[in-house]
BAKE-137994 format. One line per field, with one value per residue (C-alpha): residue number from 1; residue in three letters; z, x, y. Coordinates in pm, 1 decimal. Layout:
N
num <- [NUM  ...]
residu <- [ALA  ...]
w <- [Z  ...]
u <- [X  ...]
v <- [Y  ...]
***
This chain:
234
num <- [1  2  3  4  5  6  7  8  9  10  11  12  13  14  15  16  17  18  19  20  21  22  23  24  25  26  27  28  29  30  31  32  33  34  35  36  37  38  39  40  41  42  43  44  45  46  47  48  49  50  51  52  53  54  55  56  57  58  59  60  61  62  63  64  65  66  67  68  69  70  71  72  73  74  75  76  77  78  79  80  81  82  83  84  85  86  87  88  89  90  91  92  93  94  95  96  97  98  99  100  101  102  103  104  105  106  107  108  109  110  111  112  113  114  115  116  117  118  119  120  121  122  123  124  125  126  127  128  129  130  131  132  133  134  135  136  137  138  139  140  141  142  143  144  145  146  147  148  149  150  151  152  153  154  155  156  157  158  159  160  161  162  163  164  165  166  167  168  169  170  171  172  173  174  175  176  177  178  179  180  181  182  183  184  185  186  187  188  189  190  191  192  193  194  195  196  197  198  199  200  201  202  203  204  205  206  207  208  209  210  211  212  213  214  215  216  217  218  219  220  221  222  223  224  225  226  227  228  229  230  231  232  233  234]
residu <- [UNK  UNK  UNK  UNK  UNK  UNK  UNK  UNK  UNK  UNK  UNK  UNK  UNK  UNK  UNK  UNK  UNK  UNK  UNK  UNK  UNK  UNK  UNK  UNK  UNK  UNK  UNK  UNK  UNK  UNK  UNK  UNK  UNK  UNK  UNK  UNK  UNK  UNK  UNK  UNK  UNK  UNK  UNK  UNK  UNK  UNK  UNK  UNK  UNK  UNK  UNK  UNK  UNK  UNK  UNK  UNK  UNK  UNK  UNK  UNK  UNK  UNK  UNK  UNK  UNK  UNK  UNK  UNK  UNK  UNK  UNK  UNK  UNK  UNK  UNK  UNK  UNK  UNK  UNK  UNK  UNK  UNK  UNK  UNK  UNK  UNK  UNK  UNK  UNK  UNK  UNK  UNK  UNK  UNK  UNK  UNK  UNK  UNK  UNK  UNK  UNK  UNK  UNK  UNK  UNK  UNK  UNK  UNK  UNK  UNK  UNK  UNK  UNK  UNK  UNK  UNK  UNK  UNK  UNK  UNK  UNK  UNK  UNK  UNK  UNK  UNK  UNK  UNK  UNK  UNK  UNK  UNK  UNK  UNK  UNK  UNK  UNK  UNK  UNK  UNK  UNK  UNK  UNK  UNK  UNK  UNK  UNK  UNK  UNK  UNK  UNK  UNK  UNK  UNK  UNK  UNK  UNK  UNK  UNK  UNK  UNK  UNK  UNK  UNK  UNK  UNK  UNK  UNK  UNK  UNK  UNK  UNK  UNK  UNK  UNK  UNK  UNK  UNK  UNK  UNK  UNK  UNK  UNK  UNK  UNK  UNK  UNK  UNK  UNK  UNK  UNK  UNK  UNK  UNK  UNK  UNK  UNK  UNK  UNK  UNK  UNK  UNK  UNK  UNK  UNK  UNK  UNK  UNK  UNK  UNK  UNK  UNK  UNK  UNK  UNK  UNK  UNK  UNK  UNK  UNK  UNK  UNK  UNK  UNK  UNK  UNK  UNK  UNK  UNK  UNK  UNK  UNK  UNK  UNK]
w <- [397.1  264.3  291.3  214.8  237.5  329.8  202.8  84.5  458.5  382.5  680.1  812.1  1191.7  1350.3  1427.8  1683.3  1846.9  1861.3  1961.3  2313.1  2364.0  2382.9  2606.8  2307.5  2372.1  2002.8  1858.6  2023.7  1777.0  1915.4  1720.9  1367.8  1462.1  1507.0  1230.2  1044.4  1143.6  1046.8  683.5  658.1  805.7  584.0  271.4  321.9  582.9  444.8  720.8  638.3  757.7  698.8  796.5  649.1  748.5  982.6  1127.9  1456.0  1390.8  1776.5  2096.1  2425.4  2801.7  2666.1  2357.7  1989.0  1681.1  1366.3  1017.3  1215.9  1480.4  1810.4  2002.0  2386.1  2623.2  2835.3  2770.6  2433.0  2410.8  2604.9  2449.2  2125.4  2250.0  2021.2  1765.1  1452.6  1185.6  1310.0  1161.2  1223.8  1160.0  1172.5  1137.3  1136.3  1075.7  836.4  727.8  551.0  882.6  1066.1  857.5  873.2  1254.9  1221.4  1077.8  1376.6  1617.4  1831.2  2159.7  2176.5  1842.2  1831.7  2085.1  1904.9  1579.9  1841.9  1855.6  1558.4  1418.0  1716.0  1483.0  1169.6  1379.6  1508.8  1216.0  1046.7  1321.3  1328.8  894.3  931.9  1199.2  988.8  661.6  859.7  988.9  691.0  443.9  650.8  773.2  1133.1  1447.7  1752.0  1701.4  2021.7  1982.0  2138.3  2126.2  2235.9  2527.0  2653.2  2874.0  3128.9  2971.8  2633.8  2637.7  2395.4  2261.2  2127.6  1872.2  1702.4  1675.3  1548.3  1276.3  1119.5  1067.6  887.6  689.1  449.6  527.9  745.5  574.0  281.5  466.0  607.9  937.3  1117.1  1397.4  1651.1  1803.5  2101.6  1951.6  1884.7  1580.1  1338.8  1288.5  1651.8  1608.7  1474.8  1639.5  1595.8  1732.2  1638.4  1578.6  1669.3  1630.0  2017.7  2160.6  2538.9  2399.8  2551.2  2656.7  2779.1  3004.6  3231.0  3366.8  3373.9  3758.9  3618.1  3711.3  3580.9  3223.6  2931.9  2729.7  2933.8  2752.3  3034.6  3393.5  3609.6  3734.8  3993.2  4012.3  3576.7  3543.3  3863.5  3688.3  3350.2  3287.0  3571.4  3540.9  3824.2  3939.3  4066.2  4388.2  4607.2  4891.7  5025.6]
u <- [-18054.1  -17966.8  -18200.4  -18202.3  -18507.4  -18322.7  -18584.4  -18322.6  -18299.4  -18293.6  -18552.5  -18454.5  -18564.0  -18381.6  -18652.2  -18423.2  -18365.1  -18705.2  -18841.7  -18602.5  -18679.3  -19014.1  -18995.1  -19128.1  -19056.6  -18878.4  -19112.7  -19387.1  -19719.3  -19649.4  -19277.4  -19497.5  -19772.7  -19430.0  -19260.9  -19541.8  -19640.4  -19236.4  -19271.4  -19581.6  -19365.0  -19051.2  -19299.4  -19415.6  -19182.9  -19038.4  -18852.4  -18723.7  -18574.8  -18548.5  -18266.4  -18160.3  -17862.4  -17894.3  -17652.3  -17700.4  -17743.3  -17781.9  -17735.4  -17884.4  -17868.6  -18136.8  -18199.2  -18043.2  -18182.2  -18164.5  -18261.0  -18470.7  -18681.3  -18605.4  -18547.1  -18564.6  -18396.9  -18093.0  -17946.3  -17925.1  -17779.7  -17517.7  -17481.1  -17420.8  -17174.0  -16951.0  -17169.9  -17228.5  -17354.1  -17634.8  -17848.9  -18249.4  -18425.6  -18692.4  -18761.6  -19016.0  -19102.0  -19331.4  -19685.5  -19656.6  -19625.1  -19847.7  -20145.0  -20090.6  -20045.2  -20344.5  -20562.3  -20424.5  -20713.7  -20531.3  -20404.0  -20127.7  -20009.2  -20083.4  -19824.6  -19591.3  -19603.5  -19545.0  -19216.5  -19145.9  -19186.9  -18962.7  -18755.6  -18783.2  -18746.3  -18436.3  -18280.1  -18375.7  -18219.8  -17916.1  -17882.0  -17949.9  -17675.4  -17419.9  -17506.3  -17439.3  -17099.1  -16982.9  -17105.4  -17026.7  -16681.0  -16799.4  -16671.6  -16876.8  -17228.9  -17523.6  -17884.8  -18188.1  -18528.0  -18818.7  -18999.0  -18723.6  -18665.3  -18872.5  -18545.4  -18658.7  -19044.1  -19291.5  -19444.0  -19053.5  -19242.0  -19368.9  -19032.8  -18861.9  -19133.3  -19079.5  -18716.2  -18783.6  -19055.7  -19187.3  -18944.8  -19149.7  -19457.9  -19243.6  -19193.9  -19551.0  -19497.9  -19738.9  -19795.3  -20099.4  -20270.0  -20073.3  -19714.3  -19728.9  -19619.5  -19830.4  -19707.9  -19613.5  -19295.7  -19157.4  -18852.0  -18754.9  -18474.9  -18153.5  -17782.3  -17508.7  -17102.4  -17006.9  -16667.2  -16840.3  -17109.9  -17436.5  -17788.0  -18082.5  -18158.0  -17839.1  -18052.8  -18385.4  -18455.8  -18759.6  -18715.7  -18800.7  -18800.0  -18788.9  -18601.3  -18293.2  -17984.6  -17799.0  -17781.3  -17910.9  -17676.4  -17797.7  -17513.9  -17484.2  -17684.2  -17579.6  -17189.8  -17269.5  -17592.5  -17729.5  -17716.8  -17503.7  -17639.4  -17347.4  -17418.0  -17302.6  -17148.2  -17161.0]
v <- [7752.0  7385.0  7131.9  6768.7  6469.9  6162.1  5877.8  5585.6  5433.9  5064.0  4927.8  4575.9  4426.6  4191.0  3972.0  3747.5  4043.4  4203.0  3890.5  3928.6  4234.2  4149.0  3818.0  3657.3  3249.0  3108.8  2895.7  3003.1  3070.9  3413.2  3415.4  3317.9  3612.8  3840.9  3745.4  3824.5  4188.6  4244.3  4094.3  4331.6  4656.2  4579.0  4527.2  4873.0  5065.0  5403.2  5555.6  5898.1  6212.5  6628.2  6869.3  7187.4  7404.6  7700.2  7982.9  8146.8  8532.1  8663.6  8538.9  8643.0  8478.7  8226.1  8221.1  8211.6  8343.9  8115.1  8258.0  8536.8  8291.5  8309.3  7990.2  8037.5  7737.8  7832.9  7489.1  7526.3  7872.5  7740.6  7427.8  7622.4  7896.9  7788.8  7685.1  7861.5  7609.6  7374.6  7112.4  7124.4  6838.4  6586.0  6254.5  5969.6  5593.7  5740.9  5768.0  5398.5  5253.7  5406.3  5363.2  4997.3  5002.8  5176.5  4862.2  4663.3  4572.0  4333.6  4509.6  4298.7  4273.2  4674.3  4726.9  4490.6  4733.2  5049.2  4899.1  4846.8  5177.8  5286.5  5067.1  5237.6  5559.8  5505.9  5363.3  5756.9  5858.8  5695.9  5757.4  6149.4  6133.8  5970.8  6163.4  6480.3  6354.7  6250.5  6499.6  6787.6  6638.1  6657.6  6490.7  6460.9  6579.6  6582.2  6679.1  6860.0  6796.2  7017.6  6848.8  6681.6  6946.0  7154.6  7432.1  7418.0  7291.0  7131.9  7436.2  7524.8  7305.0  7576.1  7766.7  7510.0  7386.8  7762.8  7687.7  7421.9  7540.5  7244.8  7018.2  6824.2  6831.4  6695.9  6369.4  6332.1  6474.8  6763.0  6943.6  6885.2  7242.9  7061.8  7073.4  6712.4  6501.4  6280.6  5995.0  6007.5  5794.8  6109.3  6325.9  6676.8  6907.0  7059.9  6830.5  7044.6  6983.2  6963.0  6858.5  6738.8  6511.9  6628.8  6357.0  6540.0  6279.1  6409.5  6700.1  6518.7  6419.9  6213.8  5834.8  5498.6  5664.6  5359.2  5575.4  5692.4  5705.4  5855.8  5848.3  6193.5  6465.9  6671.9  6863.3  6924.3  7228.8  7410.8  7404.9  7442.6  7645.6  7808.8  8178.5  8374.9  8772.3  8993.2  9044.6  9350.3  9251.6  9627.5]
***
């Protein structure tokens, strides 16, 4: 399979911006103590991101084989029915980042760099997803993640990490015995073309969730992915 380490993703905060998100009052000593954990972030701040290129080989009721692992979640099998060619990936603030967050003893100021490499985070994020559009002449692309679903779980983890193969240790990232990723501002999952754009958070029930892109709908998985038995009416 193709692969490609995206590590050119230019890393600039918004300071003005962070600062309102956090209720941060301008000119406040707290603005110059902000301001100043963000000129330390940008000075070393290497966000990056991993994919390679994958074709489904089998399909079953749940699950879909990709370059001969087995990936079991009902919602993505269906989400890929059509799907042929998908995109595996990962990405992270990376490791730069998080060592420095990792000198921070202030609790406050610690939380302060959490969001920032949220930050760097999304902005891989949001370059992987652009490269793929454009370089693979895409329109509307959706992802998955494992864990964001009780359908496809954390320990999909595993699965998904032999896919990928180096990639991810390529960029700094690794796997906990738990399924979890170091640095932990790190995502992982699968970007597929789609024509119905898809957001986990429509089939999660949980509520008061910080990171909710979309609203819940109860009603989503009962008319697009439930499984229906024949029954006999004799």
């Amino acid at each position: 399979m193709d692969s490609m380490i995206l590590d050119a993703i230019p890393f600039k905060v918004d300071v003005d911006h962070l600062g309102k998100t956090l209720r941060i009052k301008e000119g406040s000593g707290f603005t110059e103590k902000l301001k100043r954990l963000v000129d330390e972030a940008q000075a070393i701040g290497k966000p990056k991101a991993f994919y390679r290129v994958g074709y489904i080989e089998s399909r079953t009721e749940d699950q879909v084989v990709i370059d001969g692992t087995v990936l079991t979640s009902r919602v993505l099998r269906v989400n890929l029915e059509k799907v042929y060619r998908i995109f595996p990936f990962v990405a992270t603030c990376g490791v730069e980042i998080e060592g420095w967050s990792n000198l921070i003893d202030d609790m406050l100021e610690k939380y302060w760099a959490d969001v920032i490499k949220e930050t760097a985070l999304r902005l891989a994020i949001k370059k992987l997803s652009d490269h793929l559009i454009e370089h693979y002449s895409l329109g509307k692309i959706s992802r998955m993640n494992p864990g964001s679903l009780a359908d496809w779980p954390l320990e999909e983890q595993r699965a998904l990490f032999a896919i990928l193969g180096e990639g991810p240790a390529s960029i700094g990232i690794r796997l906990t015995d738990h399924f979890l990723m170091i640095p932990i501002k790190s995502v992982s999952g699968i970007w597929f073309p789609t024509e119905e754009s898809f957001e986990s958070c429509r089939l999660c029930p949980r509520e008061k969730c910080i990171g909710r892109r979309a609203p819940y709908d109860q009603n989503l998985y009962d008319q697009k992915y439930r499984k229906f038995t024949f029954q006999n009416p004799f």
